[in-house]
N, C-alpha and C positions, 0 to 999 in steps of 0.2 A: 464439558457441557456448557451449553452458552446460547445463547438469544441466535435461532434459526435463521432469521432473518439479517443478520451481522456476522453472518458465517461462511463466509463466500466460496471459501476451499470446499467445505460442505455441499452446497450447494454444488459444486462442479460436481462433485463424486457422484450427490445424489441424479443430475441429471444425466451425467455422462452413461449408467449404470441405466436407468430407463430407456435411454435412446439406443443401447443394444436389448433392448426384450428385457432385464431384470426387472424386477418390482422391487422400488426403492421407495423406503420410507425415512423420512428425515425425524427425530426425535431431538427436543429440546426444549429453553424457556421460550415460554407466549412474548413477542413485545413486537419489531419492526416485520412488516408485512414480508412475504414472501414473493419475489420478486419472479417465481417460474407456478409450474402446474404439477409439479414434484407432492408427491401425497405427504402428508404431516402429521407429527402429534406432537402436543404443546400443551405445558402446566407452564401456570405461573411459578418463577421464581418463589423459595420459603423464605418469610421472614418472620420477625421475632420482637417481641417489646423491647425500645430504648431503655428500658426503665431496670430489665434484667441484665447480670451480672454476665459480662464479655465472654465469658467461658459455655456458663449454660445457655447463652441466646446462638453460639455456635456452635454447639451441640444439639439443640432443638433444631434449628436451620439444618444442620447434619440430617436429620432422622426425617424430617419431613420430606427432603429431595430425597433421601433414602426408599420413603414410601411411594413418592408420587409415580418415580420414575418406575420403579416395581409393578404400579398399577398397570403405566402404560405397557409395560413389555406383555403383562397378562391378560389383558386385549387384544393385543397383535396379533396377528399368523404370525405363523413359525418360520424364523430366517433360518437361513442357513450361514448368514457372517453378520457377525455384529461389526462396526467399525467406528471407534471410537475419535474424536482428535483429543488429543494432548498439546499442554497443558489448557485450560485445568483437568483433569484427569481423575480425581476424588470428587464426591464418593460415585460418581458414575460407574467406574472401572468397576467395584467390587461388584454392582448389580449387571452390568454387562457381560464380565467372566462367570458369574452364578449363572446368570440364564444362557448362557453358550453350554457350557458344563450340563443343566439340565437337557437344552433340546437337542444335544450331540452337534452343537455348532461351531463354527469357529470367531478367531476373537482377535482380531487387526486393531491395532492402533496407531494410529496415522498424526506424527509425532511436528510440530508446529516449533515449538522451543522445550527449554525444561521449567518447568513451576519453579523451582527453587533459585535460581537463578532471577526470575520475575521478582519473587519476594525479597531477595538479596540486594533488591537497586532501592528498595523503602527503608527495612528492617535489618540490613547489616547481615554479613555472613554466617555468624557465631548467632544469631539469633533462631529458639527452640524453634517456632514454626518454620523455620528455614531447614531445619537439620528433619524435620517432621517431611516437608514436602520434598527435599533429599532422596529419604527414604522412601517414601510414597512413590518416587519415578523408580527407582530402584523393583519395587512391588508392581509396579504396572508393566514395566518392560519385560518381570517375568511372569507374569500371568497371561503374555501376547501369546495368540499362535503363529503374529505374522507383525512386522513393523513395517511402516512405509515415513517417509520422512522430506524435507522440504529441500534440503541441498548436500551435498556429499561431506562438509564438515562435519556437522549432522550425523552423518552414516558413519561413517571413523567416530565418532566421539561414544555415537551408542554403541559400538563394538568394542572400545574401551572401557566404556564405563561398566558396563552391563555384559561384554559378553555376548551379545542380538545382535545378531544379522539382520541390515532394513534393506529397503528399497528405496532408490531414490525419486521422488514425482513431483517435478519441479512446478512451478505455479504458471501458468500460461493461462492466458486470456480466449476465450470463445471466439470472438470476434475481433473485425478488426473495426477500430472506430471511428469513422469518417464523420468530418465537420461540417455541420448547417452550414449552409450559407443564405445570404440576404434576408425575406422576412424570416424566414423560418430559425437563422442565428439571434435575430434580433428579440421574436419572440422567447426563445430558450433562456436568453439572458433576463430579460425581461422576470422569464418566472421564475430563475433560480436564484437573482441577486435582486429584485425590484427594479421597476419602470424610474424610481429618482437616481438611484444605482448606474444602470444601464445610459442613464442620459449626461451623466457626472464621468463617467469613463469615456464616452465617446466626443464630449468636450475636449478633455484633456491628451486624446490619442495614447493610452497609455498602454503598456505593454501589460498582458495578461498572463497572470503566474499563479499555479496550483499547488497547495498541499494539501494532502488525506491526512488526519489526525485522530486518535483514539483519547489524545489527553493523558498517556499514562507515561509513566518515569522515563521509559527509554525510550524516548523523543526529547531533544532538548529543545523546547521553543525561545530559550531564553537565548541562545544562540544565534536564531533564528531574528530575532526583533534585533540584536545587536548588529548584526550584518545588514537588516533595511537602515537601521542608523546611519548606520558607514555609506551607504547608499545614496541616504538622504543628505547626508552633508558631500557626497562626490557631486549628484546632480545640483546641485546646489552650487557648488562649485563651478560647475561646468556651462552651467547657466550665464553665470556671471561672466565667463572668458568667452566664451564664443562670438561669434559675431550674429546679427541677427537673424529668425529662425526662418524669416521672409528668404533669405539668398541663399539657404537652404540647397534648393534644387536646382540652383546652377551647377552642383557640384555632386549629388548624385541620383544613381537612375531611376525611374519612377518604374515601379513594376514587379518590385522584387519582394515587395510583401502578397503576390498571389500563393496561397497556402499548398496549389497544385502542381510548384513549380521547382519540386524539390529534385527532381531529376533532370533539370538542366545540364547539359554538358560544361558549360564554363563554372558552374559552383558545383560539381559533386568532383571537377577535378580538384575544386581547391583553389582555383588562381582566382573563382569570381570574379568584382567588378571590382575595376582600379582604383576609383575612388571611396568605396568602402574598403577599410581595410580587414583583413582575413584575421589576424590576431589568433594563428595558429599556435602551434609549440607544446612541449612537453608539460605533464599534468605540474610541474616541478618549475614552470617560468610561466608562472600569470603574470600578464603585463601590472606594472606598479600602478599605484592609484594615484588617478588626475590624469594622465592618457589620452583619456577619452572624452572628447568635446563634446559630443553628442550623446548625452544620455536623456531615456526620456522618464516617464513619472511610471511606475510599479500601480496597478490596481491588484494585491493578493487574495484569493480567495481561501478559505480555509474552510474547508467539511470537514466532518465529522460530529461526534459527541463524546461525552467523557467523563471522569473526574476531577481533572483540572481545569474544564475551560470557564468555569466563572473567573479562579484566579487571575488565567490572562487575559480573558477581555475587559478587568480592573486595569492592566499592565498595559495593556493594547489602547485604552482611555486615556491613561495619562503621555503618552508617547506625544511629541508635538513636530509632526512628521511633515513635511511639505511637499516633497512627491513621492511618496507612497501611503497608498488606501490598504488597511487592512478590512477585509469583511469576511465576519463569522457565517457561514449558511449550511445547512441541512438540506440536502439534496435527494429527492427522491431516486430511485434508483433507475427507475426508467430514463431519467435525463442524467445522473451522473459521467455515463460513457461519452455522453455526447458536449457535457460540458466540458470534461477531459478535454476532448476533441478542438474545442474551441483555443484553448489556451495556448501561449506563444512557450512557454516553457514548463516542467515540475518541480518539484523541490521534493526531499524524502529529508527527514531530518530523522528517521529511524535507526538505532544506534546498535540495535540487538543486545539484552541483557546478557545471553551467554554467548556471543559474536557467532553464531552458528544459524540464525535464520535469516531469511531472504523477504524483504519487503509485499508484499501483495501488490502495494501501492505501484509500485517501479512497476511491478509487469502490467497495469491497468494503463500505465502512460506511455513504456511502451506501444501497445496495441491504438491507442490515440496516435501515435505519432509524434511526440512530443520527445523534444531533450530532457534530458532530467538532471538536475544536480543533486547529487546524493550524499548523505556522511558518511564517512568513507571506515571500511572496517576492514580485516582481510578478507571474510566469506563473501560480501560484496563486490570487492576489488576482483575476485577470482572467478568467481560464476553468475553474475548479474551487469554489471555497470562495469562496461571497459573502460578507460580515462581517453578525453578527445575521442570515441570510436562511437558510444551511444549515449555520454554525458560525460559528467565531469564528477570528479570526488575531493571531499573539501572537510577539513580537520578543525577549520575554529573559523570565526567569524567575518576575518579579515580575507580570507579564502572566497566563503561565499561570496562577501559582497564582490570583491574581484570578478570572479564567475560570472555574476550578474551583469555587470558592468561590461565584461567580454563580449556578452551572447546578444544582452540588449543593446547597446550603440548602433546609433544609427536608426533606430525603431520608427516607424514600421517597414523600413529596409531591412535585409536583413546579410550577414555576413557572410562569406564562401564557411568559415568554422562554422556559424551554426546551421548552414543546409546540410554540410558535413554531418555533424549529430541528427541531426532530424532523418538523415537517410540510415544512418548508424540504428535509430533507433525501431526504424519499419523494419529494415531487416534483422532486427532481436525478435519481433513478433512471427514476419513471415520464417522465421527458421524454423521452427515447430510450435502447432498451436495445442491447445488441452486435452482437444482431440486425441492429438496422433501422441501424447503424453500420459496420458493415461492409457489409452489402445495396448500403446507397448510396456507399460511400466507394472502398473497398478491392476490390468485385467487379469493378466500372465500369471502376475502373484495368487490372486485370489481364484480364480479354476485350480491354481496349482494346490490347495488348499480345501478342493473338492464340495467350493459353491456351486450349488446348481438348480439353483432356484430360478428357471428361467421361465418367462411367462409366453407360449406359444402362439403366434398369431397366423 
């Protein structure tokens, strides 16, 4: 259970589920708007006086989302499948499988990560609510009539753990995201980062780099700031050796930052242009740092919300960074895809609590078009993010800033390696979209499961 409007996978289900004739209703907390025409019901979040003891302020929290959500279901027409995601999974689950149970429905859970495993990156392994939410997944996976799940770790591990047979409905994107250009790029930037913003980037020519963030333990931003360091002390360096930025373009060619020129035959073979160099090679031989004469200034943008981001924007203040701009921004959702779109690379600093789920993020920038550099796990390495194919995978800090240093040189030219990934990465999208991902995955299951709530037109 979670805020409808920050629910994205949800959101696909619920629309994908309309656009064949079902009648889909989405259930959850009231807070960020709803970014389709998918019908809804929404209670606020329960909360509880500071002033009561930790135990009975989450025990009243308990009883009140206990009740609310109860109200909503006894309003409702009658489904015929409930479909939950997991984690968090409590106390949803137990009113979800109570009302399947009464109106002879069924009862999908559509499994994301494990709770316990999330609480285990704050509170330690051996910790009661840890062993609590443990068992909680253990109780939800058998009270399923059906599981569906994010990547086939995932699907092996709940067969392990539990015994459940899932499905696996990988996360893909709607659409594909194509870039503003002229006013209409100018203006996007304009309202999602400010008109002083907008005019301070395009002084500086800087290259443009995105990360999605939620602010919660497995993300390490702290990583992430150590690597623009390393960054900031390469360009810096590189500044100082090069020769002047004036005789520049004697030496390479004007033209290679048009954004629609990814399928050139001399850079999607690889050999590109001669005087930019390619900076290919195994995910195992980043070029060493100092290399690269030409690096330009990092503008990062960072969306999302959280509960760590006051922390880092104290950590982000004190930083005394000389080319790179960090900026925090909230992005509406209607311009989110397209801001994507804009950007010259992504970053995922998603690290998975239990190594078993797959970013949202990564398939978002896919669908942009964008490289991505991602930290690197095995379920990522295996079924998301190839190495050199549709980004790169990076283990500590001196890797990223590496990475960056590779992809950007040369900015706003750009290298035969990164048309490479940027073609790597359209075709991760054009290979199947949510569509044909859900069509064959997710519907199959659920008929198979004797929904049949279809709305006849």
């Amino acid at each position: 259970m979670g805020d409808v409007g920050r629910s994205p996978r949800m959101l696909r289900h619920a629309q994908a589920a309309k656009d064949r004739q079902f009648r889909a209703v989405l259930v959850g907390y009231q807070g960020t708007p709803v970014p389709t025409d998918v019908e809804t019901r929404t209670f606020l979040p329960a909360t509880a006086s500071p002033h009561l003891p930790k135990t009975m302020a989450t025990a009243l929290k308990f009883l009140a989302t206990v009740f609310s959500l109860a109200k909503v279901f006894w309003k409702m027409p009658k489904a015929c499948t409930v479909l939950l995601q997991a984690p968090p999974a409590f106390p949803a689950a137990l009113i979800c499988w109570l009302y399947t149970r009464l109106m002879r429905a069924t009862f999908v859970v559509d499994w994301h990560n494990y709770g316990d495993t999330i609480l285990a990156m704050e509170l330690g392994n051996d910790h009661m609510m840890v062993k609590i939410a443990r068992a909680g997944d253990g109780i939800v996976a058998a009270l399923a009539d059906g599981n569906l799940c994010v990547s086939k770790a995932l699907k092996l591990d709940l067969q392990r753990r539990f015994g459940k047979p899932a499905t696996v409905l990988y996360d893909r994107p709607y659409v594909y995201y194509e870039a503003p250009e002229g006013k209409e790029r100018k203006e996007l930037l304009e309202r999602c980062l400010g008109a002083d913003s907008y005019q301070a980037l395009t002084h500086r020519q800087a290259a443009l780099a995105v990360t999605s963030t939620s602010w919660t333990v497995d993300e390490d931003f702290d990583l992430l700031l150590d690597a623009l360091k390393l960054y900031d002390e390469a360009a810096h360096e590189a500044l100082r050796a090069t020769k002047p930025r004036s005789r520049r373009s004697s030496r390479l060619r004007t033209g290679l930052h048009a954004r629609k020129a990814v399928h050139r035959e001399s850079d999607v073979s690889g050999k590109g242009d001669p005087s930019v160099p390619s900076f290919g090679g195994s995910h195992d031989t980043v070029p060493a740092q100092g290399c690269f004469d030409e690096l330009p200034d990092i503008w990062l943008v960072v969306t999302g919300k959280g509960p760590r981001q006051k922390e880092y924007e104290e950590k982000v203040k004190a930083l005394d960074l000389k080319h790179v701009v960090i900026q925090m921004v909230w992005v509406q959702a209607e311009d989110f895809p397209l801001l994507l779109a804009t950007m010259d690379l992504g970053i995922s600093m998603h690290s998975s609590s239990s190594g078993l789920d797959l970013p949202m993020k990564v398939v978002d920038m896919f669908a942009a078009g964008i490289p991505v550099l991602a930290y690197q796990y095995e379920c990522i390495e295996k079924e998301l993010v190839h190495a050199n194919q549709n980004g790169c995978l990076f283990k500590n800090a001196e890797e990223l800033s590496h990475q960056l240093q590779r992809l950007l040189c040369y900015h706003p030219q750009k290298t035969a390696f990164y048309w490479t990934l940027k073609e790597g990465a359209m075709a991760e999208f054009e290979r199947k979209s949510w569509e044909q991902e859900w069509m064959f995955n997710a519907m199959p299951m659920l008929l198979g499961l004797k929904c049949a709530d279809r709305v006849d037109t």
